[in-house]
MDAnalysis code that builds the backbone (N, CA, C; Angstrom):
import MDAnalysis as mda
import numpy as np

u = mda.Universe.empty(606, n_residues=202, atom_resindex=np.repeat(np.arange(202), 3), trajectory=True)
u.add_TopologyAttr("name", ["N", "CA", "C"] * 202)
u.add_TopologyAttr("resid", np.arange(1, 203))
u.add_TopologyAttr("resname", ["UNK", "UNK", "UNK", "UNK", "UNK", "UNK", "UNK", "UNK", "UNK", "UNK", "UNK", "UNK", "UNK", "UNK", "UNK", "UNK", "UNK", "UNK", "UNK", "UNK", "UNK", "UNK", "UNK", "UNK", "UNK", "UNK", "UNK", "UNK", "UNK", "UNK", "UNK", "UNK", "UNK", "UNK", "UNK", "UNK", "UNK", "UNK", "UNK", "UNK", "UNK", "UNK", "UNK", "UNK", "UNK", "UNK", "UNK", "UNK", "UNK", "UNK", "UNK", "UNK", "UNK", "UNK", "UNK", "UNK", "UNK", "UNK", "UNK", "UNK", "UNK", "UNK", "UNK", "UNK", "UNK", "UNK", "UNK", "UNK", "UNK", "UNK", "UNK", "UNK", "UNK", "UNK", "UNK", "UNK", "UNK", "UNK", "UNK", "UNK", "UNK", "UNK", "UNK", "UNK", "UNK", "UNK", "UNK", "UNK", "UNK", "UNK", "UNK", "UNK", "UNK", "UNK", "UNK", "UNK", "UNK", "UNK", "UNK", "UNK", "UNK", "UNK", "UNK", "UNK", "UNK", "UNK", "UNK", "UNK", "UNK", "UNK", "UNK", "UNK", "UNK", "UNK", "UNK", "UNK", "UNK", "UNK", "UNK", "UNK", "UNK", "UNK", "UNK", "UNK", "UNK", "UNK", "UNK", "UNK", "UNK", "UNK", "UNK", "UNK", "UNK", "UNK", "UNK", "UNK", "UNK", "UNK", "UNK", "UNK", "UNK", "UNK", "UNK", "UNK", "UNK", "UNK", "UNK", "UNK", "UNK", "UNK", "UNK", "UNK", "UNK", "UNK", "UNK", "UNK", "UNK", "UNK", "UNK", "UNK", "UNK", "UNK", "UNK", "UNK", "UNK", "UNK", "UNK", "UNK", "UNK", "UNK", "UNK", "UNK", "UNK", "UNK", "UNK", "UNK", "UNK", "UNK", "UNK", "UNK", "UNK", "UNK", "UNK", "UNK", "UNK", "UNK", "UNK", "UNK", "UNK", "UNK", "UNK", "UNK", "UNK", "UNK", "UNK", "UNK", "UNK", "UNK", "UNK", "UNK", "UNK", "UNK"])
u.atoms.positions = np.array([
    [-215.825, -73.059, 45.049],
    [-215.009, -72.273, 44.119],
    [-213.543, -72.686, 44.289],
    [-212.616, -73.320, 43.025],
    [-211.594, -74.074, 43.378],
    [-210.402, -72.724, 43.531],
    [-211.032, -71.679, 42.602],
    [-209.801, -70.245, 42.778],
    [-209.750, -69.892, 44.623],
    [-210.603, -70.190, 45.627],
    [-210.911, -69.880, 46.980],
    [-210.139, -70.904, 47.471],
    [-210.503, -71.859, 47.356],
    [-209.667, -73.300, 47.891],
    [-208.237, -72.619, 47.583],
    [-207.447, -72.809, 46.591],
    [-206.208, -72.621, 46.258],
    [-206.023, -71.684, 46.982],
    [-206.672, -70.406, 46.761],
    [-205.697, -68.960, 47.465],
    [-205.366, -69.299, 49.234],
    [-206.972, -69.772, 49.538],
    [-206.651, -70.220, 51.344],
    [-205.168, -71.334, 51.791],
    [-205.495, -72.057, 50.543],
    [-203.883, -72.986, 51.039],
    [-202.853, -72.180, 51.014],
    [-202.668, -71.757, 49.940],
    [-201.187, -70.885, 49.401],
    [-201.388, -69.948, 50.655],
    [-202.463, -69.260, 50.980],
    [-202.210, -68.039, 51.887],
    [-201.956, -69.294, 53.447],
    [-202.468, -69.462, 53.621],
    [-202.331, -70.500, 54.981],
    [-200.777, -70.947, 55.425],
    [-200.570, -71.564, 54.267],
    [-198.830, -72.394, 54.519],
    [-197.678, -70.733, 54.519],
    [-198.399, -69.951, 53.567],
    [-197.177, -68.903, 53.783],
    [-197.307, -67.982, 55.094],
    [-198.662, -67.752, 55.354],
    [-198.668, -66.757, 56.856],
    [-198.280, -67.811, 57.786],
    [-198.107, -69.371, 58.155],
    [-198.332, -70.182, 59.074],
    [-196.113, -69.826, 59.054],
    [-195.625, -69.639, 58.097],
    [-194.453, -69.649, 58.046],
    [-193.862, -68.301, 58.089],
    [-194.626, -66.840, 57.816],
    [-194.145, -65.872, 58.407],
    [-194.107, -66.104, 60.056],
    [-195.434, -66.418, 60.305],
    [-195.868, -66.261, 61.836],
    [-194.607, -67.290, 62.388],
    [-193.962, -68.420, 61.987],
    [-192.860, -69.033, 62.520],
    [-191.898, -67.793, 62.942],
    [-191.245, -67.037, 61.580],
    [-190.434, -66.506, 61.571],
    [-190.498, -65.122, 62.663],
    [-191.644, -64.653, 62.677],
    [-191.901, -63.728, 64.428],
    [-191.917, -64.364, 65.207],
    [-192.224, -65.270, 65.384],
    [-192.197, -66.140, 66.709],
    [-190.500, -66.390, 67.193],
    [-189.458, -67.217, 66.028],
    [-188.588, -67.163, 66.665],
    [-187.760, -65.646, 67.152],
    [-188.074, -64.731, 65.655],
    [-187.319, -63.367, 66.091],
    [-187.498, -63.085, 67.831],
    [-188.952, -63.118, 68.174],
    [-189.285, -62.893, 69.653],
    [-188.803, -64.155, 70.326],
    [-188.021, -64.914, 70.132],
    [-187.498, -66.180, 71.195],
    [-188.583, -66.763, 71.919],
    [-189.835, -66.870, 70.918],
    [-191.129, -67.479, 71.758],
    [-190.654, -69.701, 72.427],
    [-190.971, -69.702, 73.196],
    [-190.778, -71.338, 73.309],
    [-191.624, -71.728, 72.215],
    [-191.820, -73.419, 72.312],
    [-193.051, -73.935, 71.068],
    [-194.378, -73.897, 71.471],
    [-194.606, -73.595, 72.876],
    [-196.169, -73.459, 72.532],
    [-196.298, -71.849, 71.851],
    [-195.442, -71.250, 72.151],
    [-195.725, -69.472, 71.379],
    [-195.910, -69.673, 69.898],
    [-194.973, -70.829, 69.489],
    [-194.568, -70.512, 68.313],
    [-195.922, -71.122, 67.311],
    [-196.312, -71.872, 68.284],
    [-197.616, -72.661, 67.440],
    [-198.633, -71.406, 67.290],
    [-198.715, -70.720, 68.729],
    [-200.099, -69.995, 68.794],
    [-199.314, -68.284, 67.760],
    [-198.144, -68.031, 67.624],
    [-197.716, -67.451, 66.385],
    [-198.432, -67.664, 65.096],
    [-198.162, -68.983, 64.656],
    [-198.367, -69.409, 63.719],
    [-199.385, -69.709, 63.045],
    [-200.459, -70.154, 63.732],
    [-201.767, -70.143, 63.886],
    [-202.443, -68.834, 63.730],
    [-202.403, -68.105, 64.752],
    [-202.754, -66.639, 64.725],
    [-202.893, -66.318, 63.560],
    [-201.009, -66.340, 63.014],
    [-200.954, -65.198, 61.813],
    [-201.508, -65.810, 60.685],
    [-201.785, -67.545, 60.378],
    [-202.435, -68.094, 59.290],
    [-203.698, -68.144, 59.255],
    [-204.391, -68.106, 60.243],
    [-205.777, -68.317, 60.584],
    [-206.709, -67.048, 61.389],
    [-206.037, -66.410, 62.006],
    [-206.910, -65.338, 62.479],
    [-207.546, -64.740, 62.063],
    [-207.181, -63.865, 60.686],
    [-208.132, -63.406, 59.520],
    [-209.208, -63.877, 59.301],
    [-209.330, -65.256, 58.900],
    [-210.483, -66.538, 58.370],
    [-211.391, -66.264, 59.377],
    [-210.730, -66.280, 60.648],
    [-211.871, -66.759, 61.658],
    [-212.979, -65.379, 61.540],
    [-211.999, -63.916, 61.560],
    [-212.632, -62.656, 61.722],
    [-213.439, -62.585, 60.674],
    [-213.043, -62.936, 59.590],
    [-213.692, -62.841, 58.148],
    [-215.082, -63.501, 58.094],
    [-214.823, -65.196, 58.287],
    [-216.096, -65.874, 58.604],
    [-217.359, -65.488, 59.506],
    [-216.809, -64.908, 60.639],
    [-217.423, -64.414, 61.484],
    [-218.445, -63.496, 61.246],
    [-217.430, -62.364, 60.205],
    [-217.974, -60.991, 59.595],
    [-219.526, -61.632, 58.935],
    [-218.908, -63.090, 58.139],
    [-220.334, -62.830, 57.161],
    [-221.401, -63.953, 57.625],
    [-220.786, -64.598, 58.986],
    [-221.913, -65.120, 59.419],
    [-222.053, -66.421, 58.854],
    [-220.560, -67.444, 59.458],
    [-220.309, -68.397, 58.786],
    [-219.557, -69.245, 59.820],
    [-219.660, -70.198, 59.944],
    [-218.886, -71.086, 61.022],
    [-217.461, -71.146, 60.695],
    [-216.552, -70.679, 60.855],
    [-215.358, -70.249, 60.780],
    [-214.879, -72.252, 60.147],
    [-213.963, -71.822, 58.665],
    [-213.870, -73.044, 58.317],
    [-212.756, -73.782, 59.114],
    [-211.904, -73.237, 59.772],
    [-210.505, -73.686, 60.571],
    [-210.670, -74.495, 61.233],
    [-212.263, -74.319, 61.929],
    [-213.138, -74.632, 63.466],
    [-214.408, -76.095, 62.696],
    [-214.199, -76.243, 61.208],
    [-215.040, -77.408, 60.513],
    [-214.462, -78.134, 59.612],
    [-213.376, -77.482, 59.593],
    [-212.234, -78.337, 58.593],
    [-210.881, -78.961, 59.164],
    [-210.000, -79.409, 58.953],
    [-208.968, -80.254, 59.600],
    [-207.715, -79.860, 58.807],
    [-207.955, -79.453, 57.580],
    [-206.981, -79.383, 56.626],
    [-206.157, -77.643, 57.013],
    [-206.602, -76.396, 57.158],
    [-205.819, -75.521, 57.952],
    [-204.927, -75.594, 58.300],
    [-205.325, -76.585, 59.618],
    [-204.524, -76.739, 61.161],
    [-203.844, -77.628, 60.636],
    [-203.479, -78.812, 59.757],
    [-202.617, -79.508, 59.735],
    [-201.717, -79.101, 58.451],
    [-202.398, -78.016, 57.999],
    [-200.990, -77.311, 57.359],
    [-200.097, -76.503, 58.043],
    [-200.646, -75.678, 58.971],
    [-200.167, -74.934, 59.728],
    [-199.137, -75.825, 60.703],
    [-199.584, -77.054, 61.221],
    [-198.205, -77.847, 61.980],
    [-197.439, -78.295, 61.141],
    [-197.838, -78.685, 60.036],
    [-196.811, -79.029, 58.810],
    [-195.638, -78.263, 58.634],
    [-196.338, -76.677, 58.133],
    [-194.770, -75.648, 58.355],
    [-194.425, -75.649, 59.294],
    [-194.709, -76.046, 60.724],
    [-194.103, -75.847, 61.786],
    [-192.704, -76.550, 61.866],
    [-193.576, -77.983, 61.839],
    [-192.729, -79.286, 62.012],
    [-191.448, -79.250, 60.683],
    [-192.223, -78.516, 59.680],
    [-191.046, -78.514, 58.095],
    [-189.831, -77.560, 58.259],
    [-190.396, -76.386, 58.997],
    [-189.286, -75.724, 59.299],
    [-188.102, -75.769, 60.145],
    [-188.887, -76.662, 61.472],
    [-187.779, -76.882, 62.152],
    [-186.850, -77.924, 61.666],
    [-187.458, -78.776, 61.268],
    [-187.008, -79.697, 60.741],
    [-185.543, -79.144, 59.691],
    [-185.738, -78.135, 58.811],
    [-185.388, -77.080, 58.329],
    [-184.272, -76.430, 58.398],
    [-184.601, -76.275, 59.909],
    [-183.367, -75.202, 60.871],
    [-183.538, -74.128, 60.047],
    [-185.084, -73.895, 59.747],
    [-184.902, -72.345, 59.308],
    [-185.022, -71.315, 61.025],
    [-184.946, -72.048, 62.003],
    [-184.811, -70.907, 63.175],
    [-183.234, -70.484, 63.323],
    [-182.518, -70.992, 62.441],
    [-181.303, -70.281, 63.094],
    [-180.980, -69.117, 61.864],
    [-181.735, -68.689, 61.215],
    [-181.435, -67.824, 60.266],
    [-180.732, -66.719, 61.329],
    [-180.366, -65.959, 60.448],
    [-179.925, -64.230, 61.311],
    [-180.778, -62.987, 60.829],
    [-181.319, -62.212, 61.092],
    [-182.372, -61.321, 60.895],
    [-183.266, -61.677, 60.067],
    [-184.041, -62.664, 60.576],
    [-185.427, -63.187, 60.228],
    [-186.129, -62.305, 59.045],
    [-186.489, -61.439, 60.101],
    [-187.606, -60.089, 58.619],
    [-186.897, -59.543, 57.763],
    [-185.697, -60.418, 57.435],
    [-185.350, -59.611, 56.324],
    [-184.749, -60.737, 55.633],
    [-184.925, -61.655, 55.821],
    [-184.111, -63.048, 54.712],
    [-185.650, -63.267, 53.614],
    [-185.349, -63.389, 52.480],
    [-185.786, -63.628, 51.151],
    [-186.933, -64.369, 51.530],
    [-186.917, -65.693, 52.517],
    [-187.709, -66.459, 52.654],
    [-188.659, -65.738, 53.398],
    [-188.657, -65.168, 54.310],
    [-189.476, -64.195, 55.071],
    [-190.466, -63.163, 54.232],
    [-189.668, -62.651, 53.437],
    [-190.582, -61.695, 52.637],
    [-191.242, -62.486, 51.851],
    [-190.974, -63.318, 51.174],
    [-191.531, -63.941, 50.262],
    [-193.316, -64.573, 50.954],
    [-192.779, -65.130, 52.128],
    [-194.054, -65.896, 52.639],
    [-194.906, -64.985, 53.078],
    [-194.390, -63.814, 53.527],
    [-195.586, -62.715, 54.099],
    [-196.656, -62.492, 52.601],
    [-195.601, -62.284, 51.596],
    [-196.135, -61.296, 50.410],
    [-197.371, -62.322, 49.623],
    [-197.100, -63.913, 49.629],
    [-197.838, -64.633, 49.121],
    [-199.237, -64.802, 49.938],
    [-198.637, -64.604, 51.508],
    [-200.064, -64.929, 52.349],
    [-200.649, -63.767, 51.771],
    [-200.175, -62.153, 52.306],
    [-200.601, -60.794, 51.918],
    [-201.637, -61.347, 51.047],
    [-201.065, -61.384, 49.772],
    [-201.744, -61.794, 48.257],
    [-203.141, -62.843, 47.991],
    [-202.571, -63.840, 48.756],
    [-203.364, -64.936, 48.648],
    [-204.427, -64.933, 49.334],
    [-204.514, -64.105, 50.523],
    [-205.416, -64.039, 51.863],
    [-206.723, -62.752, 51.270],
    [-205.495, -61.712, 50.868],
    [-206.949, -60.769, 50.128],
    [-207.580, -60.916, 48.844],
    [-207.347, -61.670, 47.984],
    [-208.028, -62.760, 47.245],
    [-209.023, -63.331, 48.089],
    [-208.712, -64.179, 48.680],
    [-209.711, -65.011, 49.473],
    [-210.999, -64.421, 49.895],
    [-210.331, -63.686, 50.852],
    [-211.411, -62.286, 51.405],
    [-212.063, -61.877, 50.363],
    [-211.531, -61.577, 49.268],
    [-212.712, -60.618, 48.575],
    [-213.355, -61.293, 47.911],
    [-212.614, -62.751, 47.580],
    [-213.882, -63.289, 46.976],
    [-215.189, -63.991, 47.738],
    [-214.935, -64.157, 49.576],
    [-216.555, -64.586, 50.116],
    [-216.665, -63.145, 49.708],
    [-216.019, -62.156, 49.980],
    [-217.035, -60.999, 49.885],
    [-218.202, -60.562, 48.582],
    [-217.202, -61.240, 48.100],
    [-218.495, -61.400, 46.899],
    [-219.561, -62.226, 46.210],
    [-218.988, -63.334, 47.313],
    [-220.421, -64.215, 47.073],
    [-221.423, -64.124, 48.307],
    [-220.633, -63.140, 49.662],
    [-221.604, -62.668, 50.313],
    [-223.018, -61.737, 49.518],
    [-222.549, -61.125, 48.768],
    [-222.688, -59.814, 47.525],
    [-222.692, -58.557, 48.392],
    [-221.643, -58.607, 48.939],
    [-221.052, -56.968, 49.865],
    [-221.263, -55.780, 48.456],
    [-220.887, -54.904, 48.970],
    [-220.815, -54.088, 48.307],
    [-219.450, -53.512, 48.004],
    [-218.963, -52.673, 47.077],
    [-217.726, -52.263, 46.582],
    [-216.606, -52.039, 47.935],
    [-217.172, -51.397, 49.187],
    [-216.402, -50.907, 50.299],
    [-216.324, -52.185, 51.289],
    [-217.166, -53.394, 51.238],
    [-217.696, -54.308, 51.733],
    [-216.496, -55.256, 51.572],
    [-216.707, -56.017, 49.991],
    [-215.199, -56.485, 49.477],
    [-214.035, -56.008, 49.498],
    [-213.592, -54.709, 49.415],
    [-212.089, -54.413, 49.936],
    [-211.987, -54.202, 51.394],
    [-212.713, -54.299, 52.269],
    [-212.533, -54.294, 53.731],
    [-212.288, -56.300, 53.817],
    [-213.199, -56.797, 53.251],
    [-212.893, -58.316, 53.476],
    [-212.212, -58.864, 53.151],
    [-211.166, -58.510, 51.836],
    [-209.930, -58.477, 51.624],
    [-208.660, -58.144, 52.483],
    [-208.833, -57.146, 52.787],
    [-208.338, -56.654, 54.048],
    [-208.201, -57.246, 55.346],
    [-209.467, -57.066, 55.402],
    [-209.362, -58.446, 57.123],
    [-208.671, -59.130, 57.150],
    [-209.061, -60.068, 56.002],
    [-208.545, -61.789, 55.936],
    [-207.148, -61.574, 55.686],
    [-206.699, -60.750, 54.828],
    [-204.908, -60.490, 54.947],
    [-203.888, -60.627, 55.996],
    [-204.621, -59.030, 56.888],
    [-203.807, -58.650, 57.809],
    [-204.687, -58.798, 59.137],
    [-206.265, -59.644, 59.543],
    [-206.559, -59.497, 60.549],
    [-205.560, -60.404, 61.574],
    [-205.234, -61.608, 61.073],
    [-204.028, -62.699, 61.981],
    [-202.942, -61.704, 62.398],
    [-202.312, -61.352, 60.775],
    [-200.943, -60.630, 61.522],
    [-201.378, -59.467, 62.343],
    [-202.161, -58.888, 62.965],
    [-202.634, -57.762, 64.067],
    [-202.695, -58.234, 65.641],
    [-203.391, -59.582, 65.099],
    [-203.992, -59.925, 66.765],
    [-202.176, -60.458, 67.155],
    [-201.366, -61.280, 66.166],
    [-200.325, -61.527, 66.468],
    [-199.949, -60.182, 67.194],
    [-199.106, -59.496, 66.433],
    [-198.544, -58.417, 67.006],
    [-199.219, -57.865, 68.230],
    [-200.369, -57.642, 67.957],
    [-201.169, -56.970, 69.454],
    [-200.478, -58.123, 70.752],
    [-200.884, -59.432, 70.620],
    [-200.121, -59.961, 71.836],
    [-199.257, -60.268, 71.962],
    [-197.983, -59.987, 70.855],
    [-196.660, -59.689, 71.249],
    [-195.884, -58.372, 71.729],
    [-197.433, -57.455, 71.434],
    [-197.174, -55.982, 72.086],
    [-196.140, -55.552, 70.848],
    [-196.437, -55.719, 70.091],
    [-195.458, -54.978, 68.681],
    [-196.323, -54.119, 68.288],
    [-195.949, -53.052, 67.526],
    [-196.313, -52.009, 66.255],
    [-197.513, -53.274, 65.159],
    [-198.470, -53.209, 64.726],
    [-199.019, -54.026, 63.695],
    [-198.262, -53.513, 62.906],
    [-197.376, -55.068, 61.871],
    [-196.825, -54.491, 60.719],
    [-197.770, -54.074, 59.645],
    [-198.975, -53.874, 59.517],
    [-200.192, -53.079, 58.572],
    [-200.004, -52.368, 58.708],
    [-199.485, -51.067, 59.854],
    [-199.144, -50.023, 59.822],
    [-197.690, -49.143, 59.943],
    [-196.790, -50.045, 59.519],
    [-195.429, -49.377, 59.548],
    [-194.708, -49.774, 58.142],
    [-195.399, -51.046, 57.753],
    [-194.817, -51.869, 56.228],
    [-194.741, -51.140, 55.013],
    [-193.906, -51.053, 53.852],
    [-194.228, -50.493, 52.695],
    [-195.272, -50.634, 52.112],
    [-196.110, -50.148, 51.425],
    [-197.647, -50.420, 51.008],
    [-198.477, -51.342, 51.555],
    [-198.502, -52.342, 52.757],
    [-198.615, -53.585, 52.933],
    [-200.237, -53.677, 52.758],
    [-201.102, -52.550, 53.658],
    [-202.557, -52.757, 53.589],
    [-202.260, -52.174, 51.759],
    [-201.949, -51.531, 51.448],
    [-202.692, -50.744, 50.551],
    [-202.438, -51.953, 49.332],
    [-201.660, -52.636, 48.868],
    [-201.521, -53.881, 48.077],
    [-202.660, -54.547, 48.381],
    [-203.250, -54.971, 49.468],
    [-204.690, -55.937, 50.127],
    [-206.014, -55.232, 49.320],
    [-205.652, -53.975, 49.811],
    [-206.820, -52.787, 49.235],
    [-207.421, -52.882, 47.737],
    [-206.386, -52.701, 47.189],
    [-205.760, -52.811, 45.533],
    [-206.608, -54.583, 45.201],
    [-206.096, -55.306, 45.956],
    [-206.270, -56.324, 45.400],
    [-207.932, -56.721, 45.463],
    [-208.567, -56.228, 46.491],
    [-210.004, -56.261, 46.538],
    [-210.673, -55.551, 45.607],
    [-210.136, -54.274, 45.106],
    [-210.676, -53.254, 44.596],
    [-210.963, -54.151, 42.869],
    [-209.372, -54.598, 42.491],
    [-209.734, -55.422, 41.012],
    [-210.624, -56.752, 40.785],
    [-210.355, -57.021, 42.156],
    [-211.284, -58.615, 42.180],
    [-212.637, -57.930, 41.426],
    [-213.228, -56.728, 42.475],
    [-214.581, -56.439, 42.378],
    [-214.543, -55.718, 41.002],
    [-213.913, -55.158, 40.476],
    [-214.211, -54.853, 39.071],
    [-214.027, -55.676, 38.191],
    [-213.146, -56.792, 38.454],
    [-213.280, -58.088, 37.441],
    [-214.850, -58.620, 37.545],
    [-215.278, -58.795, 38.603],
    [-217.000, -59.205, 39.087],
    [-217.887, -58.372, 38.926],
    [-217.889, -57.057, 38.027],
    [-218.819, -56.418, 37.841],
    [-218.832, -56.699, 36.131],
    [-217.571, -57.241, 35.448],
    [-217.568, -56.961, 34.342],
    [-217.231, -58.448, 34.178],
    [-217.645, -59.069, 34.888],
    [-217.920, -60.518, 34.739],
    [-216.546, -61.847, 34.005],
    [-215.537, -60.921, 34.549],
    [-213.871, -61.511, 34.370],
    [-214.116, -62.430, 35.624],
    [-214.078, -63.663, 35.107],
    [-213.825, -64.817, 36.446],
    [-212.549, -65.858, 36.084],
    [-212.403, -66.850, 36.494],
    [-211.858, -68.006, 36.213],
    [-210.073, -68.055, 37.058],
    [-209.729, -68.484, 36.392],
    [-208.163, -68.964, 36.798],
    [-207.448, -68.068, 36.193],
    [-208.192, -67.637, 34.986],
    [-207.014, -66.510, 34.510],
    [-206.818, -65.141, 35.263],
    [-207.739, -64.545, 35.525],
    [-208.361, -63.437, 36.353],
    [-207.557, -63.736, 37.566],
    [-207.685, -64.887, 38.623],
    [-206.882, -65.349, 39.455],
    [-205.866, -65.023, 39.464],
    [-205.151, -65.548, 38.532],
    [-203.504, -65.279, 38.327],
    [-202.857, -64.116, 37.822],
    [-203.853, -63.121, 36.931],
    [-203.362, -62.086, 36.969],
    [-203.425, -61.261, 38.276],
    [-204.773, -61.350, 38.809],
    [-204.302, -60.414, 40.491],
    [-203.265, -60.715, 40.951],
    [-203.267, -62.083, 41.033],
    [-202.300, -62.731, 41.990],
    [-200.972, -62.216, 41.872],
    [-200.453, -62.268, 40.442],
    [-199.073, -61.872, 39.882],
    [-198.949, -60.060, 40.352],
    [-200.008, -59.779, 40.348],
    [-200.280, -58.023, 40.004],
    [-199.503, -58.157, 41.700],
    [-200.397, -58.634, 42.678],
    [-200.376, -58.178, 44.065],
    [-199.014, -58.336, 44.398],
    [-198.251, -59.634, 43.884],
    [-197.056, -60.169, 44.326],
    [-196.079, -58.956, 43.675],
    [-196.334, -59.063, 42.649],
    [-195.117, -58.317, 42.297],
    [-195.211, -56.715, 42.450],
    [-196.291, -56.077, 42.926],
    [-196.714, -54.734, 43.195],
    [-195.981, -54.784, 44.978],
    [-195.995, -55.471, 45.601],
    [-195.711, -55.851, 46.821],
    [-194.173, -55.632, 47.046],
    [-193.753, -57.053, 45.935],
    [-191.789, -56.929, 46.135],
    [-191.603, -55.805, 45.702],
    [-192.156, -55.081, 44.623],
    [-191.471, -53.930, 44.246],
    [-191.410, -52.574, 44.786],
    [-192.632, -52.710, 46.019],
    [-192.385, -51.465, 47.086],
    [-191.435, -52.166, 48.094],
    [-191.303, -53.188, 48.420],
    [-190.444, -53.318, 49.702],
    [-189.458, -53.179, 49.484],
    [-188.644, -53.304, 47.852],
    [-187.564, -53.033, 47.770],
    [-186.988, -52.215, 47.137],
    [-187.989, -51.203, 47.040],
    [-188.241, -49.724, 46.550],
    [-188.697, -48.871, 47.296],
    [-188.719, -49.325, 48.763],
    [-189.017, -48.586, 49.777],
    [-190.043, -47.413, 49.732],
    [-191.208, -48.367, 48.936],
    [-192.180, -47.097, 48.771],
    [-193.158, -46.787, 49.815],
    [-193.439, -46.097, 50.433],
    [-193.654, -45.524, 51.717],
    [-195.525, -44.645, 51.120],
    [-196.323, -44.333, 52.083],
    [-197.663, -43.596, 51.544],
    [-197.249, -42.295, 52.528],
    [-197.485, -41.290, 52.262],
    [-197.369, -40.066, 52.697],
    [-197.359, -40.137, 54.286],
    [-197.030, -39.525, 55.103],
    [-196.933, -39.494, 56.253],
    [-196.752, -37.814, 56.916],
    [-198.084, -37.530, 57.989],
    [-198.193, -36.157, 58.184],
    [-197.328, -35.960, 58.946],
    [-196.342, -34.549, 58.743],
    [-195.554, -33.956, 59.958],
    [-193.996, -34.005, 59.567],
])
């Protein structure tokens, strides 16, 4: 499926380049910054694959991992490490919001050629999004940004939820693609910079 191919690249090169941008915020050396980067582009895939009982493609393919050193090597190259407040320069948001986007696409669509069920596909959407950026944070001992971000899971959620009603009502192709895609991205910038927040008890 060439809509799967595409979303995994686009999501790959942009989480491989958030995960840069935590890595330097935390002053990781370069082996951190690789296993940053990696993590946050690939960790999902692996959990995801795993989920449905699939040889994790990262671990049978070559093309991943040599995107993932690509942004490495592009950025430094770059001197995007000397920015000044990382999580908040344009380029930063931007690459989270495309992986975000691109990654729960991905997810939901094995999930649906697994043929999960409705709760099945928006959890595999989900995973594949934000499972990298978790294990990141977990071993940098941070807050998971899934749970402090403006809508961040709930955009992933959203985006599984339409995949699967486009696939019940038999909306496929590139067009379908690009409208989620546009939907997620721009549903995304417009809470982060609308500071839209989900209820919070207390």
């Amino acid at each position: 499926m060439v809509e799967l191919e595409v979303a995994e690249i686009i999501g790959t090169i942009a989480f491989a380049l958030s995960g840069f941008y935590v890595a330097i915020k935390e002053r990781l050396d370069l082996l951190g910054i690789f296993i940053a980067s990696f993590l946050t582009a690939l960790g999902g895939g692996i959990v995801r694959d795993t989920i449905v009982q699939r040889a994790p493609s990262t671990f049978t393919h070559m093309l991943p991992s040599l995107l993932v050193i690509g942004v490495i090597i592009l950025s430094i190259a770059l001197k995007l490490h000397q920015k000044d407040e990382i999580e908040k320069t344009f380029y930063f948001i931007i690459s989270d919001t495309l992986g975000l986007v691109s990654f729960s696409i991905s997810g939901a669509l094995i999930g649906l050629q697994a043929e999960f069920n409705f709760f099945g596909v928006v959890l595999m959407a989900l995973i594949t999004a934000v499972g990298g950026g978790v294990l990141r944070d977990i071993l940098l001992n941070r807050v998971p940004f899934l749970l402090t971000s403006e809508f961040y899971g709930t955009v992933s959620l959203l985006v599984g939820a339409i995949l699967f009603a486009f696939d019940a009502f038999g909306i496929q192709g590139y067009v379908a693609f690009m409208v989620v895609f546009a939907f997620g991205v721009s549903l995304r910038l417009l809470a982060y910079y609308k500071k839209w927040n989900l209820p919070k008890i207390g």
